[in-house]
C-alpha positions as CSV (number, residue, x, y, z in Angstrom):
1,X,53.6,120.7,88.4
2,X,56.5,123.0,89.7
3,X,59.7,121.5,87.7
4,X,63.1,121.7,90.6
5,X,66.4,121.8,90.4
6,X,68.2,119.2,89.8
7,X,68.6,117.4,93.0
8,X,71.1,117.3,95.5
9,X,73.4,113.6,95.5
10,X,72.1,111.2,98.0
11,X,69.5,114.0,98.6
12,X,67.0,111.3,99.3
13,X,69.2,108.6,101.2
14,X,69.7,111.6,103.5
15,X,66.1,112.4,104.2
16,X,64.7,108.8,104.7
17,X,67.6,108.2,107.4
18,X,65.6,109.7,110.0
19,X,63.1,107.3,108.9
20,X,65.6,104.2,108.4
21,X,64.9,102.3,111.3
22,X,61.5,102.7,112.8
23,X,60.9,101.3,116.7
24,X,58.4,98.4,116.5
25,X,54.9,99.0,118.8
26,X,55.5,95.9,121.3
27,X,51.9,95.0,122.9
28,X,51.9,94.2,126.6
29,X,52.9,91.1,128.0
30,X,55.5,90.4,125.7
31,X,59.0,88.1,125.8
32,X,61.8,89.6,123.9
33,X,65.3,87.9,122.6
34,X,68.2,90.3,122.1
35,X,71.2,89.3,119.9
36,X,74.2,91.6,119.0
37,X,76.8,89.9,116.6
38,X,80.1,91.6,115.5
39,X,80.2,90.5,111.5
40,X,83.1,90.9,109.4
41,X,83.0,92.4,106.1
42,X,83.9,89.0,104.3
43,X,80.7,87.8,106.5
44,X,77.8,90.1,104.8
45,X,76.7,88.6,102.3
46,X,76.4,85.3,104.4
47,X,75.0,86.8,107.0
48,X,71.9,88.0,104.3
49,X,72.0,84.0,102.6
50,X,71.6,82.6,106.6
51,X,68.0,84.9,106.4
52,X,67.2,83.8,103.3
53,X,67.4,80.4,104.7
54,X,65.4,81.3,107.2
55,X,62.5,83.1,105.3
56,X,62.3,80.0,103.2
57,X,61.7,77.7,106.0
58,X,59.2,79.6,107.1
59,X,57.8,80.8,104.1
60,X,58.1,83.9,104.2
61,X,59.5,86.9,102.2
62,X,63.4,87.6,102.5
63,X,64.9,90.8,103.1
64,X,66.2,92.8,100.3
65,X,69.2,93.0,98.5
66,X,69.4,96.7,99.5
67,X,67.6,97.2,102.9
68,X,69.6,97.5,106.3
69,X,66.5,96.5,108.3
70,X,64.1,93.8,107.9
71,X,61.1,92.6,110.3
72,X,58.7,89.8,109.9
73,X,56.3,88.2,111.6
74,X,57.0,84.1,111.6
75,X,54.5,82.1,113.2
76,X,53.9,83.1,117.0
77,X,56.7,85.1,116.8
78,X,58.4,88.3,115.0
79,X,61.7,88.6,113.7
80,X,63.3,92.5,113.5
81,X,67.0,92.2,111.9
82,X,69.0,95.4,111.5
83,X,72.7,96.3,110.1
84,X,74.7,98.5,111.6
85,X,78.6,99.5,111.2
86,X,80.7,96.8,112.5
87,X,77.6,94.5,114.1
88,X,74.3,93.3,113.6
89,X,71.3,93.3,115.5
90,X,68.4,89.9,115.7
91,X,65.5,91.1,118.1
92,X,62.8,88.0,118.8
93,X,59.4,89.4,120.2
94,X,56.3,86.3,121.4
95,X,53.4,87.6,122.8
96,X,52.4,86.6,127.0
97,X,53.9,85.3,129.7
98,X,56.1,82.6,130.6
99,X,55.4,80.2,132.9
100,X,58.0,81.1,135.2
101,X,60.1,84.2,135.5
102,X,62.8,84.6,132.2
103,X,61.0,80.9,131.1
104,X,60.6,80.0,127.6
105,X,62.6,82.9,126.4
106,X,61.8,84.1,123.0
107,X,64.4,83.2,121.1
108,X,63.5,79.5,121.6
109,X,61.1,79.9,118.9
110,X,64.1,80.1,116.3
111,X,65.5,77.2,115.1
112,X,68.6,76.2,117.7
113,X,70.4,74.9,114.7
114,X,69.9,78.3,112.9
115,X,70.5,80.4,115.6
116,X,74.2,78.9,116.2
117,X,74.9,79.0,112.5
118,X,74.6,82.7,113.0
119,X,77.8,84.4,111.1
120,X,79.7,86.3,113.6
121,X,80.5,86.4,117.3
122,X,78.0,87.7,120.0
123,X,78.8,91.3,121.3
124,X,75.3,90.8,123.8
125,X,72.7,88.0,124.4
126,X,69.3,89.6,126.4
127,X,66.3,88.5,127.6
128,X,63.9,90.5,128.1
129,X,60.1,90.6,130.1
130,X,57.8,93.5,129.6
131,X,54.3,93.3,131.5
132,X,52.0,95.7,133.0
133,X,52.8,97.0,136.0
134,X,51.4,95.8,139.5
135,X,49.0,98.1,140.6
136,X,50.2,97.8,144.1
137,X,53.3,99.4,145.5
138,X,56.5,97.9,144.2
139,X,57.1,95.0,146.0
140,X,60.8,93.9,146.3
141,X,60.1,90.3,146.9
142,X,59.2,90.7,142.7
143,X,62.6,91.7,142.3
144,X,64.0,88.6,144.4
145,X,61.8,86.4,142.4
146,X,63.4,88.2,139.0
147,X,67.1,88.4,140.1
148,X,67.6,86.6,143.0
149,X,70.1,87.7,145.4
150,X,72.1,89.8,142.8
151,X,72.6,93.9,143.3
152,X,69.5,95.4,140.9
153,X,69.4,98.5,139.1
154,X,66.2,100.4,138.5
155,X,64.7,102.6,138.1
156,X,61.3,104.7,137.2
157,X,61.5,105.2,133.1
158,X,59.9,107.8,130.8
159,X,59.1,110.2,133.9
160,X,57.0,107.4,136.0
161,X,54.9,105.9,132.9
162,X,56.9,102.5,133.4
163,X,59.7,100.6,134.9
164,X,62.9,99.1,134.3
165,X,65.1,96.5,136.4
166,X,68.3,95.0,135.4
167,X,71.3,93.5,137.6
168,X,73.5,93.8,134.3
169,X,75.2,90.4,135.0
170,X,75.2,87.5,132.1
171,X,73.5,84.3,133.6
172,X,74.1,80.4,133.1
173,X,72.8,80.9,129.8
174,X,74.9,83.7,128.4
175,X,71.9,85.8,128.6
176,X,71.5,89.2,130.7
177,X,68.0,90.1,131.9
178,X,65.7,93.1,131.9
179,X,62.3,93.2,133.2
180,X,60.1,96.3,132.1
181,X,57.1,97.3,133.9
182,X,54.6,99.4,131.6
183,X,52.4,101.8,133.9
184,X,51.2,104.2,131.1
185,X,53.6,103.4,128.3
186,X,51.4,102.7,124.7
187,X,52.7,100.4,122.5
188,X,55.1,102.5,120.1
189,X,56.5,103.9,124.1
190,X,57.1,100.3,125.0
191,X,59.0,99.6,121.4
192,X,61.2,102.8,122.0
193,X,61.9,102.2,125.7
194,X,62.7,98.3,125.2
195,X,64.5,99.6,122.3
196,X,67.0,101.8,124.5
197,X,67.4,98.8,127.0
198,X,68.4,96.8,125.0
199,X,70.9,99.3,123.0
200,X,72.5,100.3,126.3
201,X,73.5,97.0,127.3
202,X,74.7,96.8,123.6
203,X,77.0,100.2,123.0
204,X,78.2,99.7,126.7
205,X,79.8,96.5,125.9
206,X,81.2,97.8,122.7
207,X,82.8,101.0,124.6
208,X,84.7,98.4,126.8
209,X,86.3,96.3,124.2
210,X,88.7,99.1,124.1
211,X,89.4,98.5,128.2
212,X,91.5,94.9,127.5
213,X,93.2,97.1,124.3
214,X,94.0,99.9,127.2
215,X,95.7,97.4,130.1
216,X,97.6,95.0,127.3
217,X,99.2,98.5,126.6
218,X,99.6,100.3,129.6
219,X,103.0,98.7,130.3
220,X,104.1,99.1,126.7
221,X,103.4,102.9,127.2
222,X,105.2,103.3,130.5
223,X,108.3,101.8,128.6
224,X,108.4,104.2,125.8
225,X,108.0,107.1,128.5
226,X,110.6,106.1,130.3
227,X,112.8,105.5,127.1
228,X,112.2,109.2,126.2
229,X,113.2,110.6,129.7
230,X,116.5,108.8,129.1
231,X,116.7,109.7,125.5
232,X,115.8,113.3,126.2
233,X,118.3,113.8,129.6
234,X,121.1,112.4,127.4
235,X,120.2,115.3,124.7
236,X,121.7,117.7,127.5
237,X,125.2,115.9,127.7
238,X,128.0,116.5,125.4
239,X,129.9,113.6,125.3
240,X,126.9,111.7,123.4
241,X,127.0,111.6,119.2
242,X,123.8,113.3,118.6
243,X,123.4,111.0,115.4
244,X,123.7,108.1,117.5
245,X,120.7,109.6,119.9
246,X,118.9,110.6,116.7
247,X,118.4,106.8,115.4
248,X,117.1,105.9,118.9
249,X,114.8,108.5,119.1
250,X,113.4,107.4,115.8
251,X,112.9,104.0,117.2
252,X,110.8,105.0,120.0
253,X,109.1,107.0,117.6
254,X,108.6,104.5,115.3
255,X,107.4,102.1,118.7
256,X,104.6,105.1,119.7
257,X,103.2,105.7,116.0
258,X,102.5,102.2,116.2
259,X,100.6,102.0,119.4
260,X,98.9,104.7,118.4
261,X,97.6,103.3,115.1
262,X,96.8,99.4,116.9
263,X,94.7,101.5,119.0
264,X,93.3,104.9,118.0
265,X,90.5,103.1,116.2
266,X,89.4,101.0,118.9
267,X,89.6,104.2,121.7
268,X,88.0,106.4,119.0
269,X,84.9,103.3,118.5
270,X,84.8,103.5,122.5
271,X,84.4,107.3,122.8
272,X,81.3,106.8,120.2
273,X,80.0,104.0,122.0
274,X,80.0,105.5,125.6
275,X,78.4,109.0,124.0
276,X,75.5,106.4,122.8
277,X,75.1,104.7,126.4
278,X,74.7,108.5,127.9
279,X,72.0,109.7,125.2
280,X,70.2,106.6,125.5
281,X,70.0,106.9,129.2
282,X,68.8,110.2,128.6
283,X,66.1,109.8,126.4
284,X,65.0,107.1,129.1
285,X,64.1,109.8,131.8
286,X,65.0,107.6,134.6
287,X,63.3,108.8,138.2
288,X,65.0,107.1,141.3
289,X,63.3,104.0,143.4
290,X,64.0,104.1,147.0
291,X,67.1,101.7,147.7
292,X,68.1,101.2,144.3
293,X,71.0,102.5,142.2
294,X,69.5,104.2,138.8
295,X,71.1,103.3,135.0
296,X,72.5,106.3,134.8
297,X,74.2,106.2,138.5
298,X,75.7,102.6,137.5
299,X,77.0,103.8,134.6
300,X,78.5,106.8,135.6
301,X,80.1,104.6,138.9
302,X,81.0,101.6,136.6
303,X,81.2,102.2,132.9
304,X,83.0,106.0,133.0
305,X,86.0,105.0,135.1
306,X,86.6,102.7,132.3
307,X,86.1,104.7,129.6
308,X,88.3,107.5,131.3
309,X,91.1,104.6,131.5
310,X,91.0,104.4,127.6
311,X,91.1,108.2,127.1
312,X,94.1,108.9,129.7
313,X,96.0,105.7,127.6
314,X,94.7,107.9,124.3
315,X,95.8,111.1,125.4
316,X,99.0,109.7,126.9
317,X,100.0,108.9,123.7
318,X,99.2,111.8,121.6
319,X,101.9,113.7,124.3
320,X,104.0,111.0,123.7
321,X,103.9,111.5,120.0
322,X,104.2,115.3,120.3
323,X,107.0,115.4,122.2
324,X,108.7,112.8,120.4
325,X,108.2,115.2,117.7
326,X,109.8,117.5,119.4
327,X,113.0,116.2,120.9
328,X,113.6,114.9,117.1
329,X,112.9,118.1,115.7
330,X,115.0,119.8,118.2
331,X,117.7,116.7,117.7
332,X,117.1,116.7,114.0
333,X,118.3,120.7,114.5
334,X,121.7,120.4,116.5
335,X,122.7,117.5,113.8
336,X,122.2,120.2,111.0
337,X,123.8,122.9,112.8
338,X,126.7,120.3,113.5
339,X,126.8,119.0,109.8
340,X,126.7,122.9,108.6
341,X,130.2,123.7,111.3
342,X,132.1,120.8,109.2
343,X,131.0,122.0,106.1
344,X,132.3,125.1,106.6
345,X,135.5,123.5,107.9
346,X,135.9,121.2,104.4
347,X,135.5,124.3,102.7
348,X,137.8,126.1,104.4
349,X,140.3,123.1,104.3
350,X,139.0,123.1,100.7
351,X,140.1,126.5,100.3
352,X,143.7,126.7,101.7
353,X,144.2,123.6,99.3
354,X,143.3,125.8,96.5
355,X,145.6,128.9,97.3
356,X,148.4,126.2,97.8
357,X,148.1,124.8,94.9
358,X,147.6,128.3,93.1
359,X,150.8,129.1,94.8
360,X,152.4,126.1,93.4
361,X,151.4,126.9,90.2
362,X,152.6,130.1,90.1
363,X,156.1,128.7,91.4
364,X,155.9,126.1,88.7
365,X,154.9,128.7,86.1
366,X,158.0,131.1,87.1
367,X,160.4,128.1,86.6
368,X,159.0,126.8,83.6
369,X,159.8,130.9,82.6
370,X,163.3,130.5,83.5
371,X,163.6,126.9,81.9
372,X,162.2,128.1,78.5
373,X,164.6,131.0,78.6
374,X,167.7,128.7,78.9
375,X,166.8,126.4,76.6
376,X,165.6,129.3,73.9
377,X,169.3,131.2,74.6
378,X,171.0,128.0,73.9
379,X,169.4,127.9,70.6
380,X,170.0,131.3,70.3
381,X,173.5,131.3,71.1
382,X,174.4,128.3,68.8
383,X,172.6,130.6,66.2
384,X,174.9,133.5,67.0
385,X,177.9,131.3,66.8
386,X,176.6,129.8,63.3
387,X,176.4,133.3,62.4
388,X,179.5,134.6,63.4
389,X,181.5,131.4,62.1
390,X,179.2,132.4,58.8
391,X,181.3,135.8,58.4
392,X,178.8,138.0,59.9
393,X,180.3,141.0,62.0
394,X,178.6,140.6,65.6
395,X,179.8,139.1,68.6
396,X,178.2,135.9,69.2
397,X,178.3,136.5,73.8
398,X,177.3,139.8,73.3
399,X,174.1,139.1,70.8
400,X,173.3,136.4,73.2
401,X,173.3,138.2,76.5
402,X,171.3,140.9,74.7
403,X,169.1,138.0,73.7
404,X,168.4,137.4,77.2
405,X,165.6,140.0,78.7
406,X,163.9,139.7,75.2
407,X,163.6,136.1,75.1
408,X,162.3,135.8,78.5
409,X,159.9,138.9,78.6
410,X,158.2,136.6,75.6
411,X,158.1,133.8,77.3
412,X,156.2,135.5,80.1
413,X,153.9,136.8,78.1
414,X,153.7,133.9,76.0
415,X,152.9,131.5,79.3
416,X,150.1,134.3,80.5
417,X,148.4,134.4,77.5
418,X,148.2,130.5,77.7
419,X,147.0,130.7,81.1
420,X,144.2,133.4,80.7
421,X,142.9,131.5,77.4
422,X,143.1,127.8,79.5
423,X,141.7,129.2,83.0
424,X,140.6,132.7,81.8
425,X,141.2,136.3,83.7
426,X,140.7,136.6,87.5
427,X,137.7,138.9,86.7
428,X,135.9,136.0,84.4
429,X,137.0,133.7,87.6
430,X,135.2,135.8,89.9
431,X,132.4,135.9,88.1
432,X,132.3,132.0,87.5
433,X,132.7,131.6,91.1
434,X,129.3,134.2,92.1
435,X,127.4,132.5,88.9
436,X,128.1,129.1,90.8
């Protein structure tokens, strides 16, 4: 045997995927129950202990710790249960006919107490009647008999091979219908098509939990606009503190960041959603019945407005962030160049201080010269007079005014050599001042 590489992570996981969830073959006539159920995470693992329940009831093996799909037959019925990212999925199937058109509906055969202990809260509730077709022209008095008086929408599925009616409207029951008509549709077709029926009905709903999300903030939106027209016209005066303008336009920044977060995930879920509806409606390969609106044309009429309602309220915001961005950017700019002009001024002011005070000191410096002097030539001249009272031949006024220059060159020199070893020369200034 050939000895690989080691393998890939999740090499496998990714290759059964295609193979995760399998359609069911669905023998003609058949009843079908269709439940969609939005489950929290903190709901899982009750959701898996309410089929265990179930299994044991009926005696039958539960699903797996592991799998994200179970189905299994109970009694006259089967069961088919399926995870997916924020709901679950319950399909009921029983074999024949009702009595009556939508009669006895398949998921009567569940337990009624079970079935409203279900963890969660419904997304979509279907019925669901698949027979073989008439072999007769359509008549429309079977659609009456189906849907009454409401507006159906029809149409021929899998290029002719079988029908499918709907009027798309949730009946006394909480329950939408769909009546399937199989010409030449084989088991595993009927599984797949039913299957797309019912996911339509499913992934349309979904997209439009984002439409309540869109009006609630609609208003909110046309605020912030018009808080930003202000904001930004104001930018142009001059008698405005551009501070003052910059802590309101963080405010309505702060105001669109979170509208966008309390709804990006819900518009991003929608966009998802409504891509499914459109690929499902595809793979359907709907061919048009005289007098009746297709799927795809009630979609496109109905579901698409919507869902372009959601992405104008999406892209409305992203502009609204980006110019936000902008304005405080350019805002943010002006305040810098504004702070830069009076630190330049300070220094300046900072640096006229300096020369005065370097003025003053050299003013100080010159008198404290002079006062050395005449206190040094006081001592002197007390120490000419001692001298000349002594006996020594010199003339005490003359020695002193000799005394003069000499005593107060020294001092000079004697204050400047303080001054360069205290503040150092004005070359080791200068070069202080460029290291700094």
């Amino acid at each position: 045997m050939i000895q690989l590489p080691p393998d890939l992570p999740d090499r496998f996981l990714a290759a059964n995927e295609v193979h995760a969830r399998p359609y069911e073959p669905i023998e003609t006539p058949v009843r079908a129950s269709y439940l969609a159920i939005q489950v929290d995470n903190n709901q899982r693992e009750a959701e898996r202990s309410h089929l265990r329940t179930l299994c044991e009831r009926f005696g039958c093996s539960p699903p797996g710790e592991d799998l994200n799909q179970f189905s299994v037959p109970i009694g006259e019925f089967q069961l088919t249960w399926e995870r997916h990212g924020e709901f679950s999925t319950y399909i009921v199937l029983v074999p024949g006919l009702p009595s009556r058109p939508f009669g006895d509906p398949a998921i009567d055969f569940l337990p009624q107490e079970w079935v409203r202990a279900i963890p969660g809260r419904v997304i979509v509730a279907t019925h669901a009647q698949v027979m073989d077709a008439p072999a007769e022209a359509l008549d429309a008095r079977l659609l009456t008999e189906y849907f009454g008086s409401a507006s159906v929408i029809g149409a021929e599925i899998g290029d002719g091979a079988g029908l499918a009616f709907t009027d798309f409207k949730i009946q006394h029951d909480g329950f939408v219908r769909f009546l399937m008509l199989a010409r030449e549709l084989n088991d595993y077709q009927v599984g797949r098509m039913l299957q797309r029926l019912f996911e339509i009905e499913a992934y349309r709903v979904l997209a439009l939990l984002s439409l309540p999300i869109a009006r609630r903030e609609s208003p909110r939106v046309v605020e912030i606009e018009r808080a930003l027209a202000v904001l930004t016209g104001e930018m142009a005066r001059e008698d405005r503190e551009d501070e003052t303008l910059l802590g309101e336009l963080t405010r309505v920044a702060a105001q669109v960041e979170s509208a966008i977060s309390s709804t990006q995930y819900r518009f991003g879920a929608s966009r998802a959603y409504h891509d499914l509806v459109n690929a499902r409606i595809v793979d359907l390969r709907e061919r048009r019945l005289p007098g009746l609106q297709t799927i795809g044309e009630f979609m496109a009429r109905r579901l698409s407005p919507a869902m372009a309602t959601c992405a104008s309220l999406s892209r409305r915001l992203q502009e609204l962030s980006e110019r936000v961005a902008r304005a405080s950017s350019l805002l943010s700019t002006r305040v810098s160049i504004a702070r830069e002009r009076q630190n330049q001024t300070l220094l300046a002011s900072m640096d006229r201080r300096a020369r005065l005070q370097l003025r003053l000191q050299q003013t100080v410096e010159g008198l404290s010269v002079v006062a050395i002097t005449y206190y040094v030539i006081g001592l002197v001249s007390y120490l000419m007079k001692s001298l000349d009272a002594a006996g020594l031949p010199l003339n005490p006024d003359l020695a002193t005014g000799l005394a003069i220059p000499v005593v107060g060159i020294s001092v000079l020199l004697a204050v400047r050599f303080v001054r360069r070893k205290v503040i150092g020369t004005p070359q080791q200034r200068n070069m202080l001042e460029i290291g700094d």
